[in-house]
Phi, psi and omega in degrees: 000326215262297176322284180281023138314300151294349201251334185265339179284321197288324187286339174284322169129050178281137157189179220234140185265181184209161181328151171049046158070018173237132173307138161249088188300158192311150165252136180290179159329312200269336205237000181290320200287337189260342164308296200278321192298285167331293179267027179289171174241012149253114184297337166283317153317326189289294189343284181336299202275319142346272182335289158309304187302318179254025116320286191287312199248009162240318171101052140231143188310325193203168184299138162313121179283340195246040176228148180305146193281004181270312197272337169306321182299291176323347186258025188239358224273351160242042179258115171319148211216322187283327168312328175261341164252008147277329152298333173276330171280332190296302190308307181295001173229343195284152186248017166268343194309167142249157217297321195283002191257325168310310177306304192301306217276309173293338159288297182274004153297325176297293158342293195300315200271331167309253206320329173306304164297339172290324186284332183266326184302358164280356183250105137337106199278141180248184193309319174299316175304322182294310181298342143331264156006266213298352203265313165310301163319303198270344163282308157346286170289344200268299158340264180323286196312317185286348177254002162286316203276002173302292179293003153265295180238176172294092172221140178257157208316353177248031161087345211282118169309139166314124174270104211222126172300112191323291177323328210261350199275327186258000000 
């Protein structure tokens, strides 16, 4: 729900406000690593994750020190988001890994998943997205109740009871 939350927040026009009156939209592929960077709220997880990406996925020993932190985010825009947490997950279960790449793997799944929500609770769902939701939450519940009561009475697919004589049921 939380995915395709971003995917219905981004089509409806969800976005985060940002210094001096300027908008920032949900972020996609091209644009998550410099979104997500941007808004962690631990400088040590941005550090971590920072760290991690251009070790494993640019090929550098250590983070660049004399560049500005806008353009280190922008050197990310062609790192795959799905690529990276499949690489993270194959390490961290593979029994071939080694321990310190394992350890190292789990911290920063841990990083990544603490900041995902910190980081998406800044784009505010505007009026489609709410409505969305709520259409999602209220078929949900419409679901769970018509499959209670399937397994308590006697009802047909539209939650409406079979009309049946009581007496005759028990």
């Amino acid at each position: 729900m939380f995915f395709l939350g971003a995917g219905a927040s981004y089509g409806a026009g969800a976005y985060a406000s940002v210094q001096h009156g300027g908008h920032l939209r949900i972020p996609m592929q091209s644009t998550f690593w410099d979104t997500f960077l941007r808004f962690c709220r631990s400088t040590k997880n941005r550090r971590r994750i920072e760290s991690f990406l251009f070790r494993y996925f640019k090929g550098y020993a250590r983070v660049p020190a004399r560049v500005q932190s806008s353009k280190r985010r922008a050197m990310f825009e062609d790192v795959n988001v799905e690529e990276v947490f499949t690489f993270l997950s194959e390490r961290a279960r593979a029994p071939s890994t080694s321990s310190q790449l394992r350890r190292e793997a789990i911290k920063i799944w841990a990083a990544l998943i603490s900041e995902l929500p910190r980081v998406f609770s800044r784009f505010e769902p505007n009026a489609d997205t709410r409505a969305t939701f709520s259409t999602t939450v209220l078929q949900n519940h419409k679901t769970r109740r018509i499959s209670r009561l399937w397994r308590t009475q006697r009802v047909n697919r539209d939650g409406k009871p079979y009309a049946t004589n009581r007496a005759n049921t028990r």
